[in-house]
C-alpha positions in Angstrom: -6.8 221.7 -82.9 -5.7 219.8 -86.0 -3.3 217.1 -85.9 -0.2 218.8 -87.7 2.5 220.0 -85.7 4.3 223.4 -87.1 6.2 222.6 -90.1 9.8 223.0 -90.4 11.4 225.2 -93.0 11.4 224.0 -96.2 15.5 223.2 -96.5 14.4 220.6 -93.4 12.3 218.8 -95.1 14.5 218.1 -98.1 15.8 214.3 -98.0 19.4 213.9 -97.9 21.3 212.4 -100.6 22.5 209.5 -98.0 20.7 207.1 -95.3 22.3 208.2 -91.9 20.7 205.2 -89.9 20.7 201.4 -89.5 19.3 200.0 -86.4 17.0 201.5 -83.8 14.4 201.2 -80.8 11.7 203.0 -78.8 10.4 201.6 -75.9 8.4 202.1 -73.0 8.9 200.3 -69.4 6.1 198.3 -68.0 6.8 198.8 -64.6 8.6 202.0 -64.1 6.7 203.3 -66.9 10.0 205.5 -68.5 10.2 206.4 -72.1 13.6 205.6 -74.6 15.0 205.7 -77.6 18.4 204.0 -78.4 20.3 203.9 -81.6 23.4 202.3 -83.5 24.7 203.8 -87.1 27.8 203.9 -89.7 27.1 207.4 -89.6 28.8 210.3 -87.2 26.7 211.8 -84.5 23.7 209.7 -85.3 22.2 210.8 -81.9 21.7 214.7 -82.7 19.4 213.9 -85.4 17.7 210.3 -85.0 16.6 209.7 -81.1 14.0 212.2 -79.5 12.4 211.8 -76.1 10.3 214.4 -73.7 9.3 213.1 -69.8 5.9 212.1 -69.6 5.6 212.6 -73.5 7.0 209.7 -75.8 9.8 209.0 -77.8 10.7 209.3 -81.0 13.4 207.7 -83.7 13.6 208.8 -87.5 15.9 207.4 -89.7 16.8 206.2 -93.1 17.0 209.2 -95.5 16.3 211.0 -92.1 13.8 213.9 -91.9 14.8 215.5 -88.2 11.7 217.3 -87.8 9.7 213.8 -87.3 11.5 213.8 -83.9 10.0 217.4 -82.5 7.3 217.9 -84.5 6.1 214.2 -83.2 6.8 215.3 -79.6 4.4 218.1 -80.2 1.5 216.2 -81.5 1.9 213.3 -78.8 2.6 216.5 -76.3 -1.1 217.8 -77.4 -3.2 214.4 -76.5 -1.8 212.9 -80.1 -1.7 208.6 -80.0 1.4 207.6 -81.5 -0.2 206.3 -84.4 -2.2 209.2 -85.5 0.7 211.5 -84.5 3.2 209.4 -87.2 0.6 209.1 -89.7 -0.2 212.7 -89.5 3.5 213.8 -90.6 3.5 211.1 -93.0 0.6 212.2 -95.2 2.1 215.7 -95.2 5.9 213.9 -96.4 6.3 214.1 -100.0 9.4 211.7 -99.5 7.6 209.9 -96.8 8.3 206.4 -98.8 12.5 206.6 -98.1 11.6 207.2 -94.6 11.7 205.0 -91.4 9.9 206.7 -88.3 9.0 204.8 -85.2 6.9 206.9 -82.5 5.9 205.9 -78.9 4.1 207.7 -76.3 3.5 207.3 -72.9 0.9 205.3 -73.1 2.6 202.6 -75.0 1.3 203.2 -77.9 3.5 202.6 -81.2 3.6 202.8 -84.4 6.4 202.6 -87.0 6.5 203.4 -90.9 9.3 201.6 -93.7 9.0 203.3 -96.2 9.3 201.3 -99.9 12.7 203.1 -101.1 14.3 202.1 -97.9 17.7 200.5 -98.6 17.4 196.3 -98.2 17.6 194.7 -95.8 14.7 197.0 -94.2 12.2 196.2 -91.5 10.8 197.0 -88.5 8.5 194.7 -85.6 6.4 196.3 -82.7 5.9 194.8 -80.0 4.0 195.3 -76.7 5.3 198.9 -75.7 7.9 198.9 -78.1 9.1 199.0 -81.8 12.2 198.0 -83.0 13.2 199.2 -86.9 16.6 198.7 -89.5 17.4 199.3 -92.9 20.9 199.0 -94.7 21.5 195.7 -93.0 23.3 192.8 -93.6 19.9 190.6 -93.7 16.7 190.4 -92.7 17.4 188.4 -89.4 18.2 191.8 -87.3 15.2 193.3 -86.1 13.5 189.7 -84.9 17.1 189.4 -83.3 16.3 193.0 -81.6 13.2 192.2 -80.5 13.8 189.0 -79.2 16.2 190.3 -76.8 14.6 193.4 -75.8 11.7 190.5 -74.4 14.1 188.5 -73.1 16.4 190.4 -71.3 16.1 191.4 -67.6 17.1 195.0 -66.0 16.0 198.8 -66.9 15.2 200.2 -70.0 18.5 200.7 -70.5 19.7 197.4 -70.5 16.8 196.1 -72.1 17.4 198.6 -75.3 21.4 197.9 -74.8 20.5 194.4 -75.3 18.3 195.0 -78.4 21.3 196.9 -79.8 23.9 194.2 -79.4 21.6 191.7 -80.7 21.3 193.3 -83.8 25.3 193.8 -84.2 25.4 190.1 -83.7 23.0 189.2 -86.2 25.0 191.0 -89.0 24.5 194.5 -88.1 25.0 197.4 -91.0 26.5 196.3 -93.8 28.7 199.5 -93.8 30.1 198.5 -90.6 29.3 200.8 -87.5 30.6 204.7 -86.1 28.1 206.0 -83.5 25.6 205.3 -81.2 23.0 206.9 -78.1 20.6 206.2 -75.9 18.0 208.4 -74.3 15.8 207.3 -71.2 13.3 210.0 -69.8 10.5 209.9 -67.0 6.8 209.2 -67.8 6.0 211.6 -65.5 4.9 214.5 -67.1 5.8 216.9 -64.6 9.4 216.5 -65.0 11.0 219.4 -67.0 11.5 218.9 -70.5 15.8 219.1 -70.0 15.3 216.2 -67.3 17.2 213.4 -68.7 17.6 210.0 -66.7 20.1 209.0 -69.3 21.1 211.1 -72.8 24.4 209.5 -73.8 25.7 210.2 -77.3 29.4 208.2 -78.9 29.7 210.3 -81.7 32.7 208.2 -83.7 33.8 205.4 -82.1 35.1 201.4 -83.9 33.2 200.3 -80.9 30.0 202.8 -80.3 27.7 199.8 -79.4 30.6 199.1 -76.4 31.7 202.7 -75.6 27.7 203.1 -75.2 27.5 200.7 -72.6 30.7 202.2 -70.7 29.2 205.6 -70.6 25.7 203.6 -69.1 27.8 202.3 -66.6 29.5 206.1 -65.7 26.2 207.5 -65.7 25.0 205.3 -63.4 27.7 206.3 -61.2 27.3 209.9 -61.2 23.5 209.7 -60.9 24.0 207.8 -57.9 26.7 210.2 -56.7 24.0 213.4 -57.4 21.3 211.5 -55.3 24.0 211.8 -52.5 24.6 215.1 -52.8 21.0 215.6 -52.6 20.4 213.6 -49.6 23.2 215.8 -47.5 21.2 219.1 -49.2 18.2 217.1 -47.3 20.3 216.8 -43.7 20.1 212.7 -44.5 23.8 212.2 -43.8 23.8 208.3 -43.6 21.1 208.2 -46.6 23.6 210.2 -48.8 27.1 208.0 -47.6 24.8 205.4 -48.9 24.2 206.7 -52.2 28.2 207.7 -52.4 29.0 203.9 -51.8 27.0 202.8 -54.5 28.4 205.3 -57.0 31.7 204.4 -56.0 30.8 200.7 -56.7 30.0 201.5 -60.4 33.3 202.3 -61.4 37.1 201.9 -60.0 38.3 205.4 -59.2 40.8 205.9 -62.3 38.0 205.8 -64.6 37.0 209.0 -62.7 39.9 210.6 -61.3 39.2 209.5 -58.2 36.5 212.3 -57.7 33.4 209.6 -56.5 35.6 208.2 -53.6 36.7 212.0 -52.9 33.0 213.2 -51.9 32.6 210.4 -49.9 35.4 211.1 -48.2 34.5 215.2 -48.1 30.8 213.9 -46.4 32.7 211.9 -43.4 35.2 214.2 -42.6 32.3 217.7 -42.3 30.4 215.3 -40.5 33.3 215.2 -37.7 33.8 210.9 -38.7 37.8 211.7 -39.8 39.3 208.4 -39.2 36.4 206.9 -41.3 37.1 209.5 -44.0 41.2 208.9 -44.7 40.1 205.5 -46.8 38.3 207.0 -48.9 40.6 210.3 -49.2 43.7 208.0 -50.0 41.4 206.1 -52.8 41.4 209.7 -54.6 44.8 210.7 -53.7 46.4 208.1 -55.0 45.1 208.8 -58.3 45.7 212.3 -58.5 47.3 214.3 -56.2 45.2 217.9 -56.9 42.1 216.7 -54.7 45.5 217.2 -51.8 45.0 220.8 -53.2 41.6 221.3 -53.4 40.9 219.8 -49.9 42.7 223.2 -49.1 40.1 225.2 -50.6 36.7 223.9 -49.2 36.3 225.3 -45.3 36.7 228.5 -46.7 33.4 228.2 -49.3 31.5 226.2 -46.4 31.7 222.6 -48.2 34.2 221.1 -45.6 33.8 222.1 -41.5 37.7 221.2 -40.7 40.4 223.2 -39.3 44.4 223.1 -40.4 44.6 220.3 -38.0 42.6 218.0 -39.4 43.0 218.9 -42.9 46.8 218.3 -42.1 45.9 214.9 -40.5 44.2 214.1 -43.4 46.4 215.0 -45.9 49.2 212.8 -44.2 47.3 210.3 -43.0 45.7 209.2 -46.5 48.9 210.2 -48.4 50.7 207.1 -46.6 
C-alpha cells in the first residue's frame, strides 16, 4: 500500500481566493488518551471545513487557503497504519499550492506534525509540543501561538478545557486581525473500536461576536446532556440509583431555563416509575415552573411504558409540584 490517500476531485483541490482560518489546535490526552481538534476564525462555519477527528484514529486541522480534503484524506492514511508525519508530508508533496497551506495532523499515538506554508498571510506560525500542535496565521502578531501553547501546558481539566484554554489564550494575545465569527471543537475516543459517528464532543458556533464564549457555553450544555444520556443508560441497565446519580449531575451543569427544564424533568420521571413520588414532585416542579407542557406530556407516558403511574398519582403530581 502506498502512502496516498484517494484524491479528491480536481475542483477540491483548487485554493480559494481567501484564507478561512486563524487560530487552531490538535491534541491528544495523556491520560485518557482522547483525540481533538478545536478552532477559532473570522470566517462563517469554520468547523465544516477545518477540524477532522475519527476515534482511535487522529485528528486533523487544515487551514489558511484551506484545502478540505487534508482533513479525510489524512484520516485515511493515519486510519491505514500512517504516522502523522509521513501522513501530512505525503499530501503535501502531491499539493501544487501546498506553500499557502497550514495543516497540522495528530494520530493516536501522539504523533504530530504541522506544515506553514511560505505564502501564508503574516503573522503565521505554528509550535508542537508533546502530543500536541498548535498553528495561526492572519494574526495580530507573532505572540499567539506561544500564548496557545503555553496554556494548553498549563491548564488543568479534559481536553476540552485544555484546548478551550489554548483558544482564549490566543484571543488574548491579539487574536485575528479581522476580528472573530466562528468557532468548534471536536473531542473523540482513542479507542479504535468506537464507531466512526461517536463523538464525545462535536460542537460547531457558526456566526457568533462571541464564538470563543458561545463555544464554551455549548461545552458546558454538552456536558450536561452527556451526563443526562449516561442516566438514561444506567435505568436501560436496571441501575436505578446509578442513573439518579448521573441525572443529578446533569442537572448541576446548567439551571433548568437554559434547558427548558427537560434535565430536572427525567429525574423526576426516574423517581416517580420507580414508586419514590414524594421524592419526585421537587424535581417535577423545577420543570414545571419553567414550562408548563412537561404538565402535558406527563399525561402521555404510562401509556408508551416510560412512566408506571396511575391517574392518581399523575394527578398528585401534577398538583403537588404545580404549588
Amino acid at each position: 500500500m502506498g502512502l496516498l490517500a484517494p484524491a479528491p476531485p480536481a475542483a477540491a483541490q483548487e485554493a480559494p481566493r481567501r484564507p478561512v482560518n486563524t487560530y487552531s489546535i490538535v491534541a491528544v490526552d495523556s491520560v485518557t488518551d482522547q483525540i481533538g481538534a478545536a478552532v477559532q476564525s473570522h470566517w462563517f462555519s469554520v468547523g465544516s471545513i477545518v477540524t477532522w477527528a475519527e476515534p482511535g484514529v487522529g485528528a486533523v486541522a487544515t487551514q489558511s487557503f484551506v484545502d478540505p480534503s487534508y482533513g479525510p484524506r489524512g484520516l485515511y492514511l493515519m486510519r491505514s497504519g500512517v504516522p502523522a508525519p509521513a501522513a501530512l508530508a505525503a499530501l503535501l508533496r502531491t499539493d501544487p499550492d501546498s506553500q499557502v497551506r497550514q495543516v497540522a495532523m495528530i494520530d493516536a499515538q501522539g504523533l504530530v506534525a504541522a506544515h506553514t506554508g511560505a505564502r501564508n498571510i503574516p503573522a503565521a506560525g505554528q509550535h508542537l509540543g508533546r502530543r500536541y500542535s498548535v498553528q495561526a496565521n492572519l494574526m495580530r502578531n507573532d505572540r499567539v501561538w506561544p500564548a496557545m501553547s503555553r496554556a494548553f501546558e498549563t491548564t488543568r481539566g479534559d481536553l476540552a478545557m485544555r484546548m478551550l484554554a489554548a483558544l482564549d489564550a490566543a484571543q488574548a494575545a491579539g487574536g485575528d486581525i479581522r476580528g472573530r465569527q466562528s468557532a468548534a471543537l471536536v473531542v473523540v475516543s482513542g479507542d479504535r473500536s468506537a464507531k466512526p459517528w461517536e463523538k464525545i464532543f462535536d460542537l460547531r458556533v457558526e456566526d457568533h461576536p462571541d464564538p470563543l464564549g458561545e463555544l464554551r457555553r455549548l461545552v458546558t450544555v454538552a456536558r450536561a446532556y452527556r451526563a443526562a444520556t449516561d442516566g438514561d443508560n444506567y435505568v436501560t441497565a436496571g441501575k436505578i440509583d446509578s442513573a439518579l446519580i448521573a441525572y443529578r449531575r446533569a442537572s448541576e451543569f446548567l439551571p433548568d431555563s437554559a434547558t427548558n427544564g427537560e434535565l430536572a424533568y427525567w429525574v423526576g420521571v426516574t423517581l416517580a416509575d420507580q414508586g419514590r413520588v414524594d421524592e419526585s414532585i421537587a424535581w417535577f416542579r423545577r420543570s414545571f415552573t419553567v414550562d408548563r407542557s412537561w404538565v402535558e406530556l406527563l399525561w402521555r407516558l404510562p401509556g408508551v411504558g416510560l412512566l408506571k403511574a396511575d391517574s392518581t398519582t399523575l394527578a398528585r403530581i401534577v398538583r403537588e409540584a404545580g404549588r
